[in-house]
KOLVOVEX-682247 format. One line per 5 residues: number of its first residue (from 1); their letters; for each residue x, y, z of C-alpha. Coordinates in Angstrom, 1 decimal. Example, Ala and Ser with C-alpha at 12.3 -4.5 7.8 and 13.67 -1.06 7.14 Angstrom:
2
1) AS) 12.3 -4.5 7.8 ~ 13.7 -1.1 7.1
This chain:
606
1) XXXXX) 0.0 0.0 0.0 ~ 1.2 3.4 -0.8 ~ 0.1 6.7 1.0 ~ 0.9 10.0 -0.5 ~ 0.0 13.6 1.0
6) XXXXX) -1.1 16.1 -2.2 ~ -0.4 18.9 0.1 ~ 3.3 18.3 0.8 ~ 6.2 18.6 -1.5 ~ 7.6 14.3 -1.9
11) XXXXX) 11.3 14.4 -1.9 ~ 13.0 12.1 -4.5 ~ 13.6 8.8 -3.9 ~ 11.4 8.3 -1.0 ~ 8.8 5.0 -0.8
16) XXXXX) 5.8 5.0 1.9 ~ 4.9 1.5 2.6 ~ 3.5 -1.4 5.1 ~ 5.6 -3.8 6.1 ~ 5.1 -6.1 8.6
21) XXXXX) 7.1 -5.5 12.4 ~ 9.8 -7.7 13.9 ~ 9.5 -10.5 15.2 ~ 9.2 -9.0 18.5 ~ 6.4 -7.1 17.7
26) XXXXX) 2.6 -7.8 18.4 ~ 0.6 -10.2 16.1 ~ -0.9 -8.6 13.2 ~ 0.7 -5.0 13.9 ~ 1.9 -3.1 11.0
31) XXXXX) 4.1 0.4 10.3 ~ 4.5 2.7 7.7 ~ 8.2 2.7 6.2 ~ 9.4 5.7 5.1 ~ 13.2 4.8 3.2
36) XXXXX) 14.8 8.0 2.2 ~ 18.0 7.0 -0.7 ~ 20.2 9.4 -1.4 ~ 19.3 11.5 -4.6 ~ 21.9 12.1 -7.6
41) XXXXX) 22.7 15.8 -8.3 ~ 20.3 14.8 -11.4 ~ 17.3 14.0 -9.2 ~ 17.8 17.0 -7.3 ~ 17.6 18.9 -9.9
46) XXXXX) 14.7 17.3 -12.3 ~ 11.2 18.6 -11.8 ~ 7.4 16.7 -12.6 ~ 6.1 17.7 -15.7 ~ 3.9 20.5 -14.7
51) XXXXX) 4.9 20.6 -11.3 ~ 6.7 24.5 -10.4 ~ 10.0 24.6 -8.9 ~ 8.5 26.2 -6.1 ~ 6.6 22.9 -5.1
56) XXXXX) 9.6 20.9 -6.1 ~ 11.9 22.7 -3.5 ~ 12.1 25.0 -0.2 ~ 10.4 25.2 2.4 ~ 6.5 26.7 0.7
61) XXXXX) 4.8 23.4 0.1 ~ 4.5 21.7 3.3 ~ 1.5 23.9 4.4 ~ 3.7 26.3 6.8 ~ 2.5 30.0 7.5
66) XXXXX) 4.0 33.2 6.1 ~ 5.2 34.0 9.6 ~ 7.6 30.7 9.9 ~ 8.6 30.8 6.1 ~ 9.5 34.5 6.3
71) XXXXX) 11.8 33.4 10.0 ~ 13.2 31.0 7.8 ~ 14.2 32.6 5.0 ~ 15.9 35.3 7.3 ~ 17.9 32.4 8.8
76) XXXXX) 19.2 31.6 5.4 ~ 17.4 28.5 5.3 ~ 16.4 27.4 1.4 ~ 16.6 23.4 1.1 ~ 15.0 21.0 3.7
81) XXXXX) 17.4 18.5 4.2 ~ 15.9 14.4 3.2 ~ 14.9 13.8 6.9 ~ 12.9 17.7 7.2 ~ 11.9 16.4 4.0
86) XXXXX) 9.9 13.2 4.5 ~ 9.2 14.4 8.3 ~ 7.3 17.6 8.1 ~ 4.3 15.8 6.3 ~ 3.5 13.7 8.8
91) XXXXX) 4.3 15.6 11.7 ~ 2.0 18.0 10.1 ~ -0.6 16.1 10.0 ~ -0.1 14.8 13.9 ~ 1.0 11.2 13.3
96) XXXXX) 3.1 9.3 15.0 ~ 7.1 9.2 14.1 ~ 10.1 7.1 14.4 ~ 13.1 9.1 12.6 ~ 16.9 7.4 12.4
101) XXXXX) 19.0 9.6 10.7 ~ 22.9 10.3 12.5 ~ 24.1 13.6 13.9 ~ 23.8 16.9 11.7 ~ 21.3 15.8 9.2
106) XXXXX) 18.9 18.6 10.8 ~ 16.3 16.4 12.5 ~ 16.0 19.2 15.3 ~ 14.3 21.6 12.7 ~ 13.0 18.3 11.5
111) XXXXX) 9.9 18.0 14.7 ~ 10.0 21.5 15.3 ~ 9.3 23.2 12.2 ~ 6.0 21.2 12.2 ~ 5.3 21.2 16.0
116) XXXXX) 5.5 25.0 16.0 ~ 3.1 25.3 13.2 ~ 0.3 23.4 14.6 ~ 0.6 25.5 17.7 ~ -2.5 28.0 17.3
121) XXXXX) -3.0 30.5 20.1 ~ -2.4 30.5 23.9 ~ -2.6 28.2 26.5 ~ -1.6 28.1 29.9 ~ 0.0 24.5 30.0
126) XXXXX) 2.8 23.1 28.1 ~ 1.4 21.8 24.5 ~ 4.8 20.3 23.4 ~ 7.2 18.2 25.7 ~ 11.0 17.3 24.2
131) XXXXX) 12.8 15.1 26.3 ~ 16.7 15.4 25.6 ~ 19.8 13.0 26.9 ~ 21.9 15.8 28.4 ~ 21.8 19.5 29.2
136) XXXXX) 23.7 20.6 26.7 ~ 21.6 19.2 23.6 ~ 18.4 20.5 25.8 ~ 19.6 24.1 25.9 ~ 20.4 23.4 22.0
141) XXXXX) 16.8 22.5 20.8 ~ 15.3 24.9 23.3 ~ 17.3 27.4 21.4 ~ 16.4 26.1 18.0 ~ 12.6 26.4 19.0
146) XXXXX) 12.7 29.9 19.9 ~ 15.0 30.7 16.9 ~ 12.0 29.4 14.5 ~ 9.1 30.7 17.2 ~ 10.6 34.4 16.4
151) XXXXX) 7.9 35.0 14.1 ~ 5.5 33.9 16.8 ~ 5.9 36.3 19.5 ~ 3.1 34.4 21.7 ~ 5.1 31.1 22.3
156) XXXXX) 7.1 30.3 25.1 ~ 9.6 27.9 24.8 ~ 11.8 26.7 28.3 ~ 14.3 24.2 28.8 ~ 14.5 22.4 32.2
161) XXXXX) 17.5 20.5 33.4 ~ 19.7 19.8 36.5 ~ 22.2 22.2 37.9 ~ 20.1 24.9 37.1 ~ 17.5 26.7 39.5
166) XXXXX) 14.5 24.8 40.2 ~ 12.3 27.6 41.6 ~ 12.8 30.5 38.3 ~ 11.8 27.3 36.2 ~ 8.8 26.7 38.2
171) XXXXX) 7.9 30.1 38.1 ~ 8.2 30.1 34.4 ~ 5.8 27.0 34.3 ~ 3.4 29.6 36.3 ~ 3.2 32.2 34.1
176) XXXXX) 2.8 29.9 31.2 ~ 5.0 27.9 28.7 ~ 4.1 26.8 25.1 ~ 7.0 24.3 24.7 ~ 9.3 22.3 27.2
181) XXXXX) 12.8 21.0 26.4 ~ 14.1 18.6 29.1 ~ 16.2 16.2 30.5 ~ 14.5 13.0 31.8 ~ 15.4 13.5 35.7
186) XXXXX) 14.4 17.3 35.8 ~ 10.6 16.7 33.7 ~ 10.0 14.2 36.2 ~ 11.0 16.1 39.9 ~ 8.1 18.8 38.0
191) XXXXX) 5.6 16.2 37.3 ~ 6.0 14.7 40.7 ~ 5.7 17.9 42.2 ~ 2.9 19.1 40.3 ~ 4.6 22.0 38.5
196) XXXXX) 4.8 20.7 35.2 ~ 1.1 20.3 33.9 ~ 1.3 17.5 31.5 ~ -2.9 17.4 31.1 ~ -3.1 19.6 27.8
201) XXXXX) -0.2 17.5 25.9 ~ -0.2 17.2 22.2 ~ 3.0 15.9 21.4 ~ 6.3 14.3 23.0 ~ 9.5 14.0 21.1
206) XXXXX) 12.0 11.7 22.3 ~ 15.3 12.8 20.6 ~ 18.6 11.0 20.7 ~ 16.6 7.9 22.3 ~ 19.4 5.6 21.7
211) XXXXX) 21.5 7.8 24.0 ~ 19.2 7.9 26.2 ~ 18.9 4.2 26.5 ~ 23.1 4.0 27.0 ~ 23.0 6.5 30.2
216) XXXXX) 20.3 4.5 31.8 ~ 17.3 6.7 31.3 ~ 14.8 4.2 29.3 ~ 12.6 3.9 32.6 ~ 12.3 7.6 33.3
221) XXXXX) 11.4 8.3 29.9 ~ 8.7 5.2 30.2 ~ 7.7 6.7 33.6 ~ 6.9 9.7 31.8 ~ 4.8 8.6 29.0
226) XXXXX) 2.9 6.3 31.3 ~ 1.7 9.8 32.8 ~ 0.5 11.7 29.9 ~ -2.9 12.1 28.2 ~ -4.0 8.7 26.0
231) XXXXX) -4.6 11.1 23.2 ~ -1.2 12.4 22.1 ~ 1.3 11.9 19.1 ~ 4.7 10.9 19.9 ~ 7.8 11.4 18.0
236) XXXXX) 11.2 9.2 18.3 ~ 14.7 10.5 16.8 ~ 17.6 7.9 17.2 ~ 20.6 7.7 15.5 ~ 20.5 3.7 15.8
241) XXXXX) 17.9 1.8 16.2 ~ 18.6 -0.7 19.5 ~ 16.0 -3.4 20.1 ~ 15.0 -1.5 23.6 ~ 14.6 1.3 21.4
246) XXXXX) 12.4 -0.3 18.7 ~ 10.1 -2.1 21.7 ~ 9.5 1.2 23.1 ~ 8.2 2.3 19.9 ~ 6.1 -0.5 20.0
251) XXXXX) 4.7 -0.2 23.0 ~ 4.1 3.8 22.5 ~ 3.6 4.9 19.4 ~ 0.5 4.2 17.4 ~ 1.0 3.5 13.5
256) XXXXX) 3.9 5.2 13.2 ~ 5.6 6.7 10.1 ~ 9.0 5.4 10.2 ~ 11.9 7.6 8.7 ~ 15.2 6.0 7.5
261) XXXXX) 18.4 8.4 6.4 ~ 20.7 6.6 3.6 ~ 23.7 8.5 4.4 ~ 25.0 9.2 0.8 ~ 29.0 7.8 0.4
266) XXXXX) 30.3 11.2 -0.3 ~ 28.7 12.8 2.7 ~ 30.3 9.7 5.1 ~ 33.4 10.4 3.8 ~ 33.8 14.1 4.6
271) XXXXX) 35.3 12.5 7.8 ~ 38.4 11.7 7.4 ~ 39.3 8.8 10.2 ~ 42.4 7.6 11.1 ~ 44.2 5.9 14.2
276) XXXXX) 47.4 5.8 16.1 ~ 49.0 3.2 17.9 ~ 50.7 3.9 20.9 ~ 51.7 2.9 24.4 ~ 49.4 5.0 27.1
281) XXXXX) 52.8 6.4 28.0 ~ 53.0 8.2 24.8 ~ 49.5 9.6 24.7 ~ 50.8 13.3 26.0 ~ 53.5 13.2 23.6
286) XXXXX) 52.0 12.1 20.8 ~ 49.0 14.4 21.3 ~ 50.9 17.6 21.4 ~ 52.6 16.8 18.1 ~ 49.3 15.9 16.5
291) XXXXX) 47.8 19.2 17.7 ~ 50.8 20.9 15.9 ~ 51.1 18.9 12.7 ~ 46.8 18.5 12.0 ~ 45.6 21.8 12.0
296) XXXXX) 42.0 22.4 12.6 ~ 40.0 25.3 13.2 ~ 38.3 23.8 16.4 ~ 39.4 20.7 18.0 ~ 37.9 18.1 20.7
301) XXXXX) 39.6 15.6 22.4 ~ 37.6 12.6 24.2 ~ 38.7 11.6 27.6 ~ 37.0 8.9 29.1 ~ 36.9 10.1 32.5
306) XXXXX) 37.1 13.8 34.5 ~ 40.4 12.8 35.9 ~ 42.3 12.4 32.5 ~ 40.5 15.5 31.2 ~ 42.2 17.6 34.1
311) XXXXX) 45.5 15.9 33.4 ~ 45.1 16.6 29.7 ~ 43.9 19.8 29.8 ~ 46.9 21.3 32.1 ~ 49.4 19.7 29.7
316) XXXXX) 47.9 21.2 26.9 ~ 48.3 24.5 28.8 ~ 52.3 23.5 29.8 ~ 52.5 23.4 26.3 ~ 51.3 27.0 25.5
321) XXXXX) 48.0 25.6 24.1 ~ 44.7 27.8 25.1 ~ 42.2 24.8 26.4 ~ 39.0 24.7 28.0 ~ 37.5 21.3 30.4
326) XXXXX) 33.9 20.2 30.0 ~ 33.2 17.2 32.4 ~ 30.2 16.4 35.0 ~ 32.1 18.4 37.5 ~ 32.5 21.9 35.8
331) XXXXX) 28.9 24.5 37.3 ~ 26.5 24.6 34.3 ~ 26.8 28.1 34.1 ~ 30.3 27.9 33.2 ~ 29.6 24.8 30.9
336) XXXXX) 27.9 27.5 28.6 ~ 30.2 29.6 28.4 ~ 32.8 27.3 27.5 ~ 30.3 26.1 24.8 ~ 29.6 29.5 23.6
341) XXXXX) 33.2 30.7 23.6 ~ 34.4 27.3 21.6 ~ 31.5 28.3 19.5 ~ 33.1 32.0 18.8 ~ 35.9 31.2 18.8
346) XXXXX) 37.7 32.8 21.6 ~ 39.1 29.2 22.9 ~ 40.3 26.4 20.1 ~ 40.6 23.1 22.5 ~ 38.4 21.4 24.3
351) XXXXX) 38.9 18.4 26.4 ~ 35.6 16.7 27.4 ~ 33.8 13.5 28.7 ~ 31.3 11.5 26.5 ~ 28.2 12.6 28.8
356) XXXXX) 29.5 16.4 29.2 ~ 30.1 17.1 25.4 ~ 27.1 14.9 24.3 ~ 24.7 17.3 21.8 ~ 27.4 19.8 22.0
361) XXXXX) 26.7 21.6 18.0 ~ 29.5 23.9 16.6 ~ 29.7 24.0 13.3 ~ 33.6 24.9 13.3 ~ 34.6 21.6 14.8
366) XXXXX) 37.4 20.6 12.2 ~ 39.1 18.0 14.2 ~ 37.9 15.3 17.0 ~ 40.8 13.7 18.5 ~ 39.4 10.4 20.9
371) XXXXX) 42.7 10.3 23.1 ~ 40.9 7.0 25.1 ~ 38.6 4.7 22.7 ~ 35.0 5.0 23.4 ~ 33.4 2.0 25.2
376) XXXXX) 31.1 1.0 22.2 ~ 30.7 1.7 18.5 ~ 27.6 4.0 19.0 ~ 29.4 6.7 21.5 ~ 32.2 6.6 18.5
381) XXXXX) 29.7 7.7 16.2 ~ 28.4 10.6 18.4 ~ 31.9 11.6 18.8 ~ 33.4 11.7 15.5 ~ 29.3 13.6 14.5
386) XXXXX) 31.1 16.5 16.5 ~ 33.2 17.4 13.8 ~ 32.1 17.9 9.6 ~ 29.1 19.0 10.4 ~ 26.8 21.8 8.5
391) XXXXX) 28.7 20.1 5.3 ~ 31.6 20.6 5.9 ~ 34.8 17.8 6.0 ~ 36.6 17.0 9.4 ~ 38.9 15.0 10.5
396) XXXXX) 39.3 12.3 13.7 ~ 42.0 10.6 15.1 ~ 41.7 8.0 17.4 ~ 44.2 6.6 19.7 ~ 44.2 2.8 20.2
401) XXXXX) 46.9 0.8 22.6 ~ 48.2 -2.5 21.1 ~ 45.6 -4.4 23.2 ~ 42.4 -2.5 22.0 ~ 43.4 -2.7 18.2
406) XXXXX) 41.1 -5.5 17.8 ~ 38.4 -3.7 18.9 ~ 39.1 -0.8 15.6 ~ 37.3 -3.5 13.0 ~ 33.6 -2.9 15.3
411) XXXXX) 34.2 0.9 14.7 ~ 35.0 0.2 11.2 ~ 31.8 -1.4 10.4 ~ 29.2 0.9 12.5 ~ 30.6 3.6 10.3
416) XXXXX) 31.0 1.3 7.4 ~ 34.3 3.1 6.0 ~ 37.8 2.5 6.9 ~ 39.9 3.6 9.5 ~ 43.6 4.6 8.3
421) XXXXX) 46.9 3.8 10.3 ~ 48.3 7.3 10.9 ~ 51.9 7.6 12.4 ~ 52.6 10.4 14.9 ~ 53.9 13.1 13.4
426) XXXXX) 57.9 13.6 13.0 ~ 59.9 16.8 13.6 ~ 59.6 17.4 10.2 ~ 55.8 17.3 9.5 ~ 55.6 19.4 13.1
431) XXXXX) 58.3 21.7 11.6 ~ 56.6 22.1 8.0 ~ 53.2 22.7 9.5 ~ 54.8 25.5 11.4 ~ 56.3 27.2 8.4
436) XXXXX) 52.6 26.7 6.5 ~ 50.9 28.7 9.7 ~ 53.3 31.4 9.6 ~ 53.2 32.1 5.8 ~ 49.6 32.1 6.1
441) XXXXX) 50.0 34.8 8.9 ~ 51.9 36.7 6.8 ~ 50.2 36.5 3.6 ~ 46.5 37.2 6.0 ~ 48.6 40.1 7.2
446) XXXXX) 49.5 41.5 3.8 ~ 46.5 41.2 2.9 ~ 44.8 43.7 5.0 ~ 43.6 46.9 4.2 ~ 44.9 50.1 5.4
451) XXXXX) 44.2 51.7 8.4 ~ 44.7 54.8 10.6 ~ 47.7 52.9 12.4 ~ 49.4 52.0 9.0 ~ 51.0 55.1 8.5
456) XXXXX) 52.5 55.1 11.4 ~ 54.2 51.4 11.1 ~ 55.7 52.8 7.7 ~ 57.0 55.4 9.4 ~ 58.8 53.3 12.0
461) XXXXX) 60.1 51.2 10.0 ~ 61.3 53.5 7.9 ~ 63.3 55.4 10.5 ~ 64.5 51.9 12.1 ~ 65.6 51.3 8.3
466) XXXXX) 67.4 54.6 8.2 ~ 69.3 54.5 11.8 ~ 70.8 51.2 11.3 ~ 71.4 51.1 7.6 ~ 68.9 48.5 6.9
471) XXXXX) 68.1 46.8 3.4 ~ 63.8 46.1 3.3 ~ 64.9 42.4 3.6 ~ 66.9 43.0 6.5 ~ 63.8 45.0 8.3
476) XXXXX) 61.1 42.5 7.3 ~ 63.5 39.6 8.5 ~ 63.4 41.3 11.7 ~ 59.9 41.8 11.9 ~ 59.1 38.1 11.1
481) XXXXX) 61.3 37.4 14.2 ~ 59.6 39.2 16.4 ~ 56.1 37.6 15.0 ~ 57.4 34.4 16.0 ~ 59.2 35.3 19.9
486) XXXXX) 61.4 33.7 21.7 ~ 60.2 30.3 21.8 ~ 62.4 28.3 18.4 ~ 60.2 28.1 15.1 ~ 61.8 24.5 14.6
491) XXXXX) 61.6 21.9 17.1 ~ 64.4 19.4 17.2 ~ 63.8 16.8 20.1 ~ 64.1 13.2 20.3 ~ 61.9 11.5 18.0
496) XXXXX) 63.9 8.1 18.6 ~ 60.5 6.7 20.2 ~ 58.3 7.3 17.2 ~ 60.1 4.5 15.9 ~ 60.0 2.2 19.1
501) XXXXX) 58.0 -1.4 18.1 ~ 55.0 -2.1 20.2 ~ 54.1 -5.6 21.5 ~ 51.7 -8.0 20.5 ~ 51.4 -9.8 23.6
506) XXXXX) 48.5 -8.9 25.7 ~ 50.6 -10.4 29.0 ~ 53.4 -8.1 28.1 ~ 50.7 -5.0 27.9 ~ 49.1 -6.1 31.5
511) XXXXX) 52.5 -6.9 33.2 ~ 54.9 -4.7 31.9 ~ 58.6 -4.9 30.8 ~ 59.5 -6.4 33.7 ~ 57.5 -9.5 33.4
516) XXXXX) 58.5 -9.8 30.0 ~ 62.0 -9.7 30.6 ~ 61.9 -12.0 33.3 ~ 60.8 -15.0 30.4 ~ 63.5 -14.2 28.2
521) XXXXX) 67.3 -13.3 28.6 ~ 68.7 -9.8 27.7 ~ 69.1 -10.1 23.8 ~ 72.8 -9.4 22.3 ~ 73.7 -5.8 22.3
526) XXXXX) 74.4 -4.1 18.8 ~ 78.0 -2.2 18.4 ~ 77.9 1.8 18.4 ~ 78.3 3.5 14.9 ~ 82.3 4.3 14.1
531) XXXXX) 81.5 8.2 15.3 ~ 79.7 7.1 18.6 ~ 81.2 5.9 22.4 ~ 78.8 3.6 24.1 ~ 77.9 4.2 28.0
536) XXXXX) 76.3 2.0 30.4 ~ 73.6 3.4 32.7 ~ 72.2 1.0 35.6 ~ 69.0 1.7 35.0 ~ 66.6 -0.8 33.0
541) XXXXX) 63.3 -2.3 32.1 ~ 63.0 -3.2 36.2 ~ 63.0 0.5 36.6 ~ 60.1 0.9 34.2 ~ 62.4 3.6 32.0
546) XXXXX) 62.1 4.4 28.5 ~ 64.0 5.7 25.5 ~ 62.4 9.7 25.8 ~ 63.1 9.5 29.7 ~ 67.3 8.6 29.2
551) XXXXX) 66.8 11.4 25.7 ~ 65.5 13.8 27.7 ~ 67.5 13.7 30.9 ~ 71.0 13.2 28.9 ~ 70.0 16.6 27.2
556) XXXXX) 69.0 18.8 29.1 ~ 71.9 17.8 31.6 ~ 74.5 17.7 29.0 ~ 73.4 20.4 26.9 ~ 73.5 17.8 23.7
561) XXXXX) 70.5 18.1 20.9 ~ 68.2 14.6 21.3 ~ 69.3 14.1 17.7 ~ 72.9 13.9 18.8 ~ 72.0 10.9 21.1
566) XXXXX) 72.8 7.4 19.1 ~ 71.2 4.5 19.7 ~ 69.1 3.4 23.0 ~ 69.0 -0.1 24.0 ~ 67.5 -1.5 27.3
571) XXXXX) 67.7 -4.7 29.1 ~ 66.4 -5.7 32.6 ~ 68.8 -4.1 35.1 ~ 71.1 -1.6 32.9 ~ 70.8 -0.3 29.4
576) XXXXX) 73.4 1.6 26.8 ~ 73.3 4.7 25.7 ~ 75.3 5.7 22.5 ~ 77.0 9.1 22.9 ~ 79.3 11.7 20.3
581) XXXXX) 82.9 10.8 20.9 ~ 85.2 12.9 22.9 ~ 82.5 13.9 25.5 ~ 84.1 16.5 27.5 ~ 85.2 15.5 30.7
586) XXXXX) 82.7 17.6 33.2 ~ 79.9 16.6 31.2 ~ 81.0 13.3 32.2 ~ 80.8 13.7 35.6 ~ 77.8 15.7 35.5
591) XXXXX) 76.0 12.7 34.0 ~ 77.2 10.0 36.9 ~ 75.4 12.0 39.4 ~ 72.2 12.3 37.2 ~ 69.1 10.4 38.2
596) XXXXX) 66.3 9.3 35.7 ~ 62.9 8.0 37.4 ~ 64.5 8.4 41.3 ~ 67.4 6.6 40.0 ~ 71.0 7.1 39.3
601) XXXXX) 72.4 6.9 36.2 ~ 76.1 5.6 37.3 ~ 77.0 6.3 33.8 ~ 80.5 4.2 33.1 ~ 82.2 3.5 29.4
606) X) 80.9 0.0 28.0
């Protein structure tokens, strides 16, 4: 059976039909199927005979008012995207809905664009109820519904959560409120306590139900649509579709219309995905020269709990980075202004947990960097969703530890698209990446027009020019100096443990060096190169040292460059260090009484 609505605009490719439920399902039940397939530039672009481009596109034929088109067009909205596009007719005409379609594809604008439009007049109890996963993403849609209500001066539209104050939002609920946007704990502390008047309902959304489901708030949300009126339509966003989640909708829904997104290929791959592996004792490390090799316009890293987001964030900061923490612990009042300042702009890096950045929407989001792996496949998704959003490409990195590589093939197939090796950057790429930012700088800064101040900088640099004898090269070589500071352009650190093999064995990776060691004998030491002296330092794989702690210590006590250190090799209880020849004498000395990891060195000549 096929059902078509004359009074909506049909997007291409889309195919309304009955097919019979799950196995799961009650006996005899059926569903309308709505599959939306990804249109060729051709479809998009090919009309009916006799049909006006005006009914074949936009936002005019799905029965909305002047007032809402008019907000919309001001808003720079022209194209519904597919899910807006098979949703608004039946939301429109109050059915029932169950929409899976992934992050970004505009299912917010989706429920409320038709929910706001069958709004007519005033009331004094909530007419719409959206129940959200997290804060954030309920502050987001509450936003979105007063963005579109703005040619509807009469609707009120609140969002109710935890951590803000419960007695303003009950006396909000007093003086009347058109539209509620809340998280599951919060709606139910009102309807418990009578301040949230559920009686005059028309519709509930559920969004992100599959998130949801993962914190542990599938009862709540069944608690609260065992409370509200028997007449009422219900609509259900998920961005997977988990067999709690499609019994619910059984249970709840009546007859729904069911919306599937087809991602098209090209718009999957504007993610670019890649992984790293590492030992966890490399994350820092390898994490600061990612930040300065990939550039992105904004970043997120993933930690999986508030104690590595602390610990990552003030390393970041060591590291001159400007970086901003979003975890349960941070007030909610300073959770939106971090939001709002990653969103302008004024702070680059954030660090956040899974719950904390959960709905978070910024379209300038170039690169998501998950520094742990995510438990499951599904909080993957979410994470990588932050970034290429609003059409854009974006790029995520994950970081995996030899023992969770197995678990990168489950990721690979909820995304259905690859997941390149990536190795961590190298002085040079760091260094190269560098020069790229800075001739941007420049060129940006040549670039710009005059101003009142101009004048004035020609005029210095002219007299500087004429004081010292200066060629033009000589003053803008001076000038591109002071651009960059102190600090070198060029790093040139050790970069010997880029290159250090990582081990298979899962025992090795849960005991450590040292129980490895204890299995199998030192190995044969390798001679030094003709231009090296080799050194013995008693401290070894019992000490849990590594190549970058010995580099790092040697050079900064010695004064040598890490790339002057030859080769590292360490055994159980001692390990050689390969050193220039003709090491001065007081260096020597300096080095015996040098301690790495609470230990001395006792450097002696192999």
């Amino acid at each position: 059976m096929t059902q078509t609505h004359p009074q909506a605009a049909v997007p291409c490719a889309v195919d309304l039909t009955v097919s019979e439920l799950p196995s799961e399902s009650l006996p005899n039940e059926e569903v309308f199927t709505t599959v939306i397939a990804p249109c060729s530039d051709a479809d998009s672009e090919a009309t009916s005979e006799g049909e006006s481009a005006e009914s074949a596109s936009g936002f005019a034929g799905f029965g909305f008012s002047e007032a809402l088109l008019k907000t919309l067009d001001a808003k720079g909205y022209k194209e519904p995207s597919p899910i807006q596009k098979a949703a608004f007719p039946e939301l429109m005409l109050g059915r029932d809905l169950v929409g899976q379609a992934q992050t970004g594809t505009g299912k917010t604008a989706a429920f409320a664009l038709p929910l706001l439009e069958r709004l007519d007049g005033r009331s004094n109890t909530p007419r719409v109820l959206v129940l959200a996963p997290t804060r954030e993403l309920a502050m987001q849609v509450a936003d979105s519904f007063k963005a579109y209500a703005a040619g509807h001066p009469h609707l009120n539209v609140l969002a109710i959560y935890g951590g803000s104050d419960f007695r303003s939002q009950i006396h909000a609920l007093k003086r009347g409120v058109d539209v509620v946007v809340g998280t599951p704990g919060r709606v139910m502390d009102h309807m418990r306590q009578g301040t949230l008047d559920t009686t005059g309902l028309r519709s509930l959304v559920l969004d992100e139900a599959d998130e949801m489901l993962r914190m542990g708030f599938i009862d709540d949300v069944e608690w609260i649509l065992d409370q509200l009126p028997e007449e009422r339509q219900v609509v259900l966003f998920s961005a997977t579709m988990p067999n709690e989640i499609r019994r619910l909708s059984k249970r709840y829904l009546r007859e729904p219309a069911e919306i599937t997104i087809k991602t098209k290929d090209r718009e999957a791959k504007r993610i670019r995905q890649r992984s790293i592996t590492l030992q966890n004792a490399h994350k820092i490390e390898a994490l600061n020269r990612v930040l300065e090799a990939v550039t992105g316009e904004g970043v997120i890293i993933f930690a999986r709990t508030k104690a590595i987001t602390l610990t990552v964030a003030e390393s970041l900061e060591a590291a001159g980075h400007d970086v901003a923490v979003l975890n349960g612990d941070v007030p909610q009042n300073q959770r939106e202004r971090t939001v709002d300042r990653l969103r302008k702009g004024t702070v680059n890096i954030l660090v956040a947990t899974d719950v904390a950045a959960r709905g978070l929407d910024v379209d300038r989001i170039g690169l998501v960097i998950n520094y742990d792996m995510p438990f499951d496949s599904e909080a993957y998704v979410h994470r990588i969703g932050r970034t290429g959003r609003a059409g854009r490409t974006g790029e995520a990195i994950l970081f995996v530890t030899p023992r969770e590589r197995r678990f990168v093939g489950n990721l690979e197939r909820a995304v259905n698209q690859s997941i390149e090796p990536m190795d961590i950057p190298s002085n040079a790429e760091i260094n190269q990446s560098r020069l790229d930012r800075l001739r941007d700088r420049l060129s940006q800064a040549a670039a710009c027009e005059a101003n009142d101040e101009t004048s004035l900088l020609q005029e210095l640099i002219q007299r500087v020019g004429q004081e010292h004898e200066l060629t033009a090269d000589q003053l803008a070589l001076a000038a591109m100096k002071l651009a960059v500071g102190d600090q070198p352009l060029l790093v040139s650190g050790d970069e010997s443990w880029l290159q250090t093999p990582l081990r298979n064995d899962r025992r090795d990776d849960r005991r450590g060096d040292r129980g490895r060691d204890r299995r199998r004998p030192d190995r044969e030491a390798r001679p030094p190169e003709d231009n090296m002296t080799r050194y013995r330092v008693e401290v070894g794989h019992r000490d849990r040292v590594k190549p970058g702690n010995l580099v790092g210590a040697i050079a900064n006590e010695s004064g040598l460059q890490g790339r002057m250190i030859g080769r590292i090799q360490i055994f159980e209880s001692h390990s050689f260090v390969d050193l220039p020849k003709g090491m001065p004498e007081d260096v020597f000395n300096a080095l015996r009484r040098l301690k790495v990891l609470n230990r001395e060195l006792q450097i002696t000549q192999a």
